[in-house]
N, C-alpha and C positions, 0 to 999 in steps of 0.2 A: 470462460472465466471473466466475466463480466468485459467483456467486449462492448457493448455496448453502449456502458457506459463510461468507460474511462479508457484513455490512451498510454500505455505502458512506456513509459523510459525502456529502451532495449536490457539494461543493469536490474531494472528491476523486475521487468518479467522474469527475468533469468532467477530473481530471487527468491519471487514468489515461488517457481518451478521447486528452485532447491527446498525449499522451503515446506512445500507441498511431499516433496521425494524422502526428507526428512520423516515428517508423521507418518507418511505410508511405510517405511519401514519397522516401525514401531506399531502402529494400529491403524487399518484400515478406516474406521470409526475417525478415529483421531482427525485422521485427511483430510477426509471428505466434514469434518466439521470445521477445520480449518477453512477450505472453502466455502462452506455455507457464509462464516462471520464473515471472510472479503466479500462476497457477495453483499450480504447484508449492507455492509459499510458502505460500499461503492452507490449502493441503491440510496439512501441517506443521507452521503455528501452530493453526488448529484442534484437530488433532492431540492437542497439549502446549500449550496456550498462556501456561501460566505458567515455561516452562522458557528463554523468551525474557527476556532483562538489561529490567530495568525501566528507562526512556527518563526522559522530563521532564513533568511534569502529570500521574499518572499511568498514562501510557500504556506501550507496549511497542514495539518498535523489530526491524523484521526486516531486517537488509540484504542486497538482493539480488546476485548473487554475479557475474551477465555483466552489467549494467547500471549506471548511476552511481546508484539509484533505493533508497528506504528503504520499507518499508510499516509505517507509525506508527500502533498500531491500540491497543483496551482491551477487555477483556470486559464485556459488558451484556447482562443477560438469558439469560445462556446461548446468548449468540452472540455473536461479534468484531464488533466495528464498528472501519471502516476511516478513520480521522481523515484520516490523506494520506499519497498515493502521492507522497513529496518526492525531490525531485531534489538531490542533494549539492551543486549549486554552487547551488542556494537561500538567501535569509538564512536565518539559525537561527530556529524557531521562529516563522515568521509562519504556522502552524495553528493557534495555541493558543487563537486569539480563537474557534475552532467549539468547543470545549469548553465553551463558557461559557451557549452560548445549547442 
């Protein structure tokens, strides 16, 4: 799941996971195109990763485009680290407390 290009927040791998386990319940189809688009995205923001609209705390905000889903990430190190894979019917901003620690 794109390893290679970006570094997961531990929160939000996990999110991504449920998130994945989600669609697969419902359509195999579904899943596996849910991952294709993080793939996608991840290849993208890498890419350019400062051409994406600066977010909230720093971060950067990728919204993905067949999914309700945001990929809320920052550059460190010379790599994207993935704060959270958020869901739009999410509250706002309950990531922000992994930024700190």
């Amino acid at each position: 799941m794109s390893g290679e290009q970006a570094r997961y927040f531990p929160a939000a791998g996990l999110e991504l996971e449920e998130a994945f386990e989600w669609y697969l319940e419902r359509s195999l189809k579904a899943a596996e195109e849910f991952l294709l688009e993080i793939d996608r995205a991840l290849a993208v923001i890498a890419a350019a990763p400062r051409i994406w609209p600066q977010f909230e705390a720093g971060t950067r905000r990728f919204v993905l485009r067949q999914f309700p889903y945001s990929i809320i990430f920052r550059e460190a190190d010379s790599a994207i680290e993935v704060v959270a894979v958020a869901h739009h019917k999410r509250r706002p901003r309950y990531w922000y407390h992994r930024l700190k620690s």
